[in-house]
Kinemage of the C-alpha trace (Angstrom):
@kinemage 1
@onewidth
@group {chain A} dominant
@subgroup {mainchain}
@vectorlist {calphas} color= white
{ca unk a 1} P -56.773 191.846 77.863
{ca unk a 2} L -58.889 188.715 77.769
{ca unk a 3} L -61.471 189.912 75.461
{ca unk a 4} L -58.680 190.600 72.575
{ca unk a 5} L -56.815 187.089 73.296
{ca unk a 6} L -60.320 185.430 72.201
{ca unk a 7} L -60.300 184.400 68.492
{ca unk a 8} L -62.528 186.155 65.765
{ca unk a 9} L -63.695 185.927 62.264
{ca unk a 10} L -62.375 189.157 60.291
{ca unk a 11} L -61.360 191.804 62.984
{ca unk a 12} L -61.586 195.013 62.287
{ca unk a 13} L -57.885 196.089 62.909
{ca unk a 14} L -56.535 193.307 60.984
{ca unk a 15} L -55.621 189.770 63.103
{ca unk a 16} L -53.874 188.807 66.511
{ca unk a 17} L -52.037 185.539 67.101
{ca unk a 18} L -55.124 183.835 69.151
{ca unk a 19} L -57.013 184.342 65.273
{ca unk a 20} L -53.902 182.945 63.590
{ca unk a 21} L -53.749 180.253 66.131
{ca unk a 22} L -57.325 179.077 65.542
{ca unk a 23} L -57.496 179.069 61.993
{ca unk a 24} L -59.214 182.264 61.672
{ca unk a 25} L -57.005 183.425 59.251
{ca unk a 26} L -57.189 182.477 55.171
{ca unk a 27} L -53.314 182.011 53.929
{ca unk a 28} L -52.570 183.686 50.754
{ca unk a 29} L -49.196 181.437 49.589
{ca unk a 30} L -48.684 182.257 46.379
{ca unk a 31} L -48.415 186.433 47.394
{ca unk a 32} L -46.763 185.806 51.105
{ca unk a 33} L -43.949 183.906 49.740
{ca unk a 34} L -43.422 185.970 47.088
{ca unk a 35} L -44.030 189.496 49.816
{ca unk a 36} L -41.299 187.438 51.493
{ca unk a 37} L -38.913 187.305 49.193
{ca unk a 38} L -39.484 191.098 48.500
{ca unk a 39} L -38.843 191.756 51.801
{ca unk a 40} L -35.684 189.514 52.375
{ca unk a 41} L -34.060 191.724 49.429
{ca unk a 42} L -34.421 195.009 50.755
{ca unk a 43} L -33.548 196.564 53.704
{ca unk a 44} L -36.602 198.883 53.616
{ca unk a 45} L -39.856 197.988 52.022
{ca unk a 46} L -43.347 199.428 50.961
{ca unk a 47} L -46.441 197.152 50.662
{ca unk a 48} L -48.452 199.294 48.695
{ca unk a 49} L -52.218 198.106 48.120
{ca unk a 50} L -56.233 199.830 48.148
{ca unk a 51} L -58.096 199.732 51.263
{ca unk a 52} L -59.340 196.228 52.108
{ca unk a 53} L -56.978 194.375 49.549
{ca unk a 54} L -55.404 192.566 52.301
{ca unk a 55} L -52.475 194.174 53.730
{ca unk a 56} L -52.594 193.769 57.438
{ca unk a 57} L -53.372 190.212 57.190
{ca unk a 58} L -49.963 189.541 54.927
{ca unk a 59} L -47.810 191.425 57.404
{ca unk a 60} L -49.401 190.299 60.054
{ca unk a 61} L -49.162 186.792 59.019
{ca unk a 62} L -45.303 187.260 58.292
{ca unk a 63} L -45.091 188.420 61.887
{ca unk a 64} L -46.703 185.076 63.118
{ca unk a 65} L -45.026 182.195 60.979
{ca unk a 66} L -41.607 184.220 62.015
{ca unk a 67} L -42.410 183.504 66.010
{ca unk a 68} L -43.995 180.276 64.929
{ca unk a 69} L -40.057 179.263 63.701
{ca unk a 70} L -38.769 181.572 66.584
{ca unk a 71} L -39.879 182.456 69.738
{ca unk a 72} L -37.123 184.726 70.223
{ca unk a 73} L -37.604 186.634 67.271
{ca unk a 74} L -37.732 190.290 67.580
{ca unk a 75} L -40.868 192.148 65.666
{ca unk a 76} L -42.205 195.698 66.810
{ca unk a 77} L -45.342 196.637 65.572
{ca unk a 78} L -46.596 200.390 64.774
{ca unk a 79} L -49.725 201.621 63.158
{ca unk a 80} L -50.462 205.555 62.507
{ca unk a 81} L -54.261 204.827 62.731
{ca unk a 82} L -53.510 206.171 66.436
{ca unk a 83} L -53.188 209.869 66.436
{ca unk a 84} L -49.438 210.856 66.915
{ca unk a 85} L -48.249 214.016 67.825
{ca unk a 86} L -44.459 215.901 66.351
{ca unk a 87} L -42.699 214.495 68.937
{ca unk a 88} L -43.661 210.648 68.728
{ca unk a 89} L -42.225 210.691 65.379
{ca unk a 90} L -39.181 211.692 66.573
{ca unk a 91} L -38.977 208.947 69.191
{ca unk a 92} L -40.046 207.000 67.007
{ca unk a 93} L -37.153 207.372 64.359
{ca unk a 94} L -34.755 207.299 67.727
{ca unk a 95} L -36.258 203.704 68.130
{ca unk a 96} L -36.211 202.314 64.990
{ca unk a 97} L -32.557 203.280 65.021
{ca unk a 98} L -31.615 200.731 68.003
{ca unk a 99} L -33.896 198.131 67.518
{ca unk a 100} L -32.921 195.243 65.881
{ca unk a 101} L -35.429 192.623 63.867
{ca unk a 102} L -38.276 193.196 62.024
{ca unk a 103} L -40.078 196.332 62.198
{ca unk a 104} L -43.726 196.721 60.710
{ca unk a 105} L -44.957 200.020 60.273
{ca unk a 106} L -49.173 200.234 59.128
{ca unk a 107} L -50.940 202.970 56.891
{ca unk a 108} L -47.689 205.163 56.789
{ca unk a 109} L -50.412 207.388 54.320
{ca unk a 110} L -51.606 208.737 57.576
{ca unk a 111} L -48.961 210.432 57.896
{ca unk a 112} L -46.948 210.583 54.864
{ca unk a 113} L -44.545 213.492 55.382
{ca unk a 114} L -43.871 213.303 58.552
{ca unk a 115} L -42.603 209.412 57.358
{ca unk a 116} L -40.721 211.113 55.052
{ca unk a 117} L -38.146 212.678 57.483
{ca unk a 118} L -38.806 209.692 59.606
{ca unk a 119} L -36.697 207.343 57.324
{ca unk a 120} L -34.577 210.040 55.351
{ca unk a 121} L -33.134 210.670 58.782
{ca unk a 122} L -32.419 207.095 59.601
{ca unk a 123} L -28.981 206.831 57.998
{ca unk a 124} L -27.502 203.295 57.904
{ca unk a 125} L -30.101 200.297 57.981
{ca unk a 126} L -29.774 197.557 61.154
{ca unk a 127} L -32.642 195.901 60.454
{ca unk a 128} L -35.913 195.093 58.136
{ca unk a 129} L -38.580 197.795 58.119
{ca unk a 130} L -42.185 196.979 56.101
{ca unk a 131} L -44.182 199.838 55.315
{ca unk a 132} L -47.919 199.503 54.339
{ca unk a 133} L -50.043 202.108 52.721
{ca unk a 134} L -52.478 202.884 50.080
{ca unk a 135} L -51.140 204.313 46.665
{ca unk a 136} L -52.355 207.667 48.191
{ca unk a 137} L -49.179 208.589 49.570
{ca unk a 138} L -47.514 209.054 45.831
{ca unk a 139} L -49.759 212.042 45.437
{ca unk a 140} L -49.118 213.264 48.443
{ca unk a 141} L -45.409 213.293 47.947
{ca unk a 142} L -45.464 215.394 44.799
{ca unk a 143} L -44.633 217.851 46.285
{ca unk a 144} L -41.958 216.898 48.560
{ca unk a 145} L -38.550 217.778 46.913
{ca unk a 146} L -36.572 214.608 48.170
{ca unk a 147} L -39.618 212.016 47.908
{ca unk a 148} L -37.647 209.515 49.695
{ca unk a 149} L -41.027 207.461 50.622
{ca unk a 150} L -41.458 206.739 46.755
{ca unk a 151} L -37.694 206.012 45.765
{ca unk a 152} L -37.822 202.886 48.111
{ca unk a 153} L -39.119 199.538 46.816
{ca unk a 154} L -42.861 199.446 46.327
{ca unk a 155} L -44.600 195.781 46.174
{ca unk a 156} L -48.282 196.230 44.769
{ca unk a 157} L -50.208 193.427 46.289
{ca unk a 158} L -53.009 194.784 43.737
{ca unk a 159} L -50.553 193.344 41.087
{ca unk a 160} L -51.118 194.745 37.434
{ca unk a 161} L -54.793 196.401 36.025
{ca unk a 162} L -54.976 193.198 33.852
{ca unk a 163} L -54.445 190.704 36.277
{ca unk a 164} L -55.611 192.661 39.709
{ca unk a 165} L -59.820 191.356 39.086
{ca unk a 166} L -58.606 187.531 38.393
{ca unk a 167} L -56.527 187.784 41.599
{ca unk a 168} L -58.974 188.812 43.737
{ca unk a 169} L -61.920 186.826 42.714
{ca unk a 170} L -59.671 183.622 42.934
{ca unk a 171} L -58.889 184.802 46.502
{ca unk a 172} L -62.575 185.605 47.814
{ca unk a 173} L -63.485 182.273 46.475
{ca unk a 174} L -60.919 180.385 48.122
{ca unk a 175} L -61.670 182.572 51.390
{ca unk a 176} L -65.373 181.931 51.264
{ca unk a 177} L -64.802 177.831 50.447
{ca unk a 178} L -62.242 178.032 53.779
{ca unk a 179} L -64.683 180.292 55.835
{ca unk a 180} L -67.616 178.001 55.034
{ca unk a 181} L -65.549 174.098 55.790
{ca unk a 182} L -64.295 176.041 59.046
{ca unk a 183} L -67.524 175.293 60.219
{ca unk a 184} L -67.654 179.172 61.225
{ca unk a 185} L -70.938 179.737 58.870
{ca unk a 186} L -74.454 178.086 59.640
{ca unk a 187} L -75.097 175.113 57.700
{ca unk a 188} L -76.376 175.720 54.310
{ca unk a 189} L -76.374 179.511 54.101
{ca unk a 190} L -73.486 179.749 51.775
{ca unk a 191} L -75.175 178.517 48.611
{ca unk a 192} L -73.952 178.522 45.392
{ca unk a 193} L -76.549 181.848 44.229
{ca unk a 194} L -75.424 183.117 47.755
{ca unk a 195} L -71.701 183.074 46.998
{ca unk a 196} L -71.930 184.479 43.331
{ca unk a 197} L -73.951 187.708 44.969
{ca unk a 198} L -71.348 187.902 48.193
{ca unk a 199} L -68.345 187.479 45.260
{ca unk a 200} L -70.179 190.694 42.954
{ca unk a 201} L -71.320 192.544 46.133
{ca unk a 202} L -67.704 193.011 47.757
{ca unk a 203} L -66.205 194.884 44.559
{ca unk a 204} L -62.199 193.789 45.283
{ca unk a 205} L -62.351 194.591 48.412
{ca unk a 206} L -62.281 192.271 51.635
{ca unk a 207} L -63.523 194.659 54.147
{ca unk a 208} L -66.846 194.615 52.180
{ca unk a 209} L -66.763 190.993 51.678
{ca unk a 210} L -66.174 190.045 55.749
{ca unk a 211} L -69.413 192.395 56.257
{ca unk a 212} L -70.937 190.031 53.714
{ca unk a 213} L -69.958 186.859 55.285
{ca unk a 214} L -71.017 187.799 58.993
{ca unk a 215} L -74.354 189.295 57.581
{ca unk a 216} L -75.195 186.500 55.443
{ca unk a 217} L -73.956 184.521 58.801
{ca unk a 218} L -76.213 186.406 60.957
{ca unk a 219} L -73.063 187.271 63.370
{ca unk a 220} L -72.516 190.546 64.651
């Protein structure tokens, strides 16, 4: 509808094109090209990473530079933060046999198992599937016998332990300097004491951090 074509700051569900298309959206390079490259390799892939680290705006922005170079490209979009009952995931693995393209499947930790016989029953691979979820679902496949979920190739967009808090802080920097010459912020109410307590107050995680910026912002 009209009110989800208008453009917004951090939405809660992750971005739509109209954000993308306004320069709502802060462009991590350095991790999308190399997501991209991950996901040009393999036929199926997991992008594994802790709630608000980041995930739905990679994929998301994947899915828009691909229509950006083609219109016609084909990309389906599924996330299980809708409640889904037996017999959707069978359609579902119907589907995802016929459909050619690019095929990005959100918070598959929602519902883990039933993912599990979702791709073990797939057979041969037609196109690209990109699976996001938090590192949850490994504990919940322990006890699956055939954990075909955690045999498939996992990219951590957390990166390492040593390197994960460098990463991040780099980011929310750069994301605050981009939010703040947007124009989107009121003049002068990023200061530099502002964005030091923003940058210790979000604690790795951009969820916290867009609260941050809209409060500090005074935008609902």
């Amino acid at each position: 509808d009209n009110e989800k074509a208008i453009a917004k700051w951090f939405r809660k569900q992750g971005p739509i094109a109209a954000d993308c298309d306004a320069g709502f959206v802060y462009k991590r390079e350095e991790l999308q090209n190399e997501l991209n490259r991950f996901i040009s390799e393999n036929k199926i892939s997991i992008l594994e990473g802790k709630g608000g680290s980041g995930k739905s705006v990679l994929v998301r922005q994947i899915a828009y530079d691909l229509l950006k170079k083609d219109e016609n490209a084909q990309i389906y979009h599924y996330s299980f933060k809708e409640d889904l009952e037996i017999n959707d995931f069978f359609e579902l693995q119907e589907t995802l046999k016929c459909l050619q393209g690019i095929i990005i499947i959100e918070d598959i930790h929602l519902a883990s198992a039933n993912m599990q016989s979702v791709i073990g029953g797939l057979g041969r691979v037609n196109n690209r599937i990109i699976l996001t979820t938090r590192p949850s679902f490994k504990e919940q496949m322990v006890s699956h016998r055939s954990d075909i979920l955690g045999r498939l190739p996992s990219f951590n967009i957390n990166g390492d332990e040593d390197s994960e808090t460098d990463n991040y802080e780099a980011d929310t920097e750069n994301l605050i300097d981009y939010y703040t010459s947007s124009k989107a912020s009121s003049p002068n109410c990023l200061t530099e004491d502002v964005k030091s307590k923003i940058l210790n107050l979000s604690e790795n995680n951009f969820w916290l951090l867009s609260y941050a910026l809209k409060g500090c912002n005074g935008k609902n």
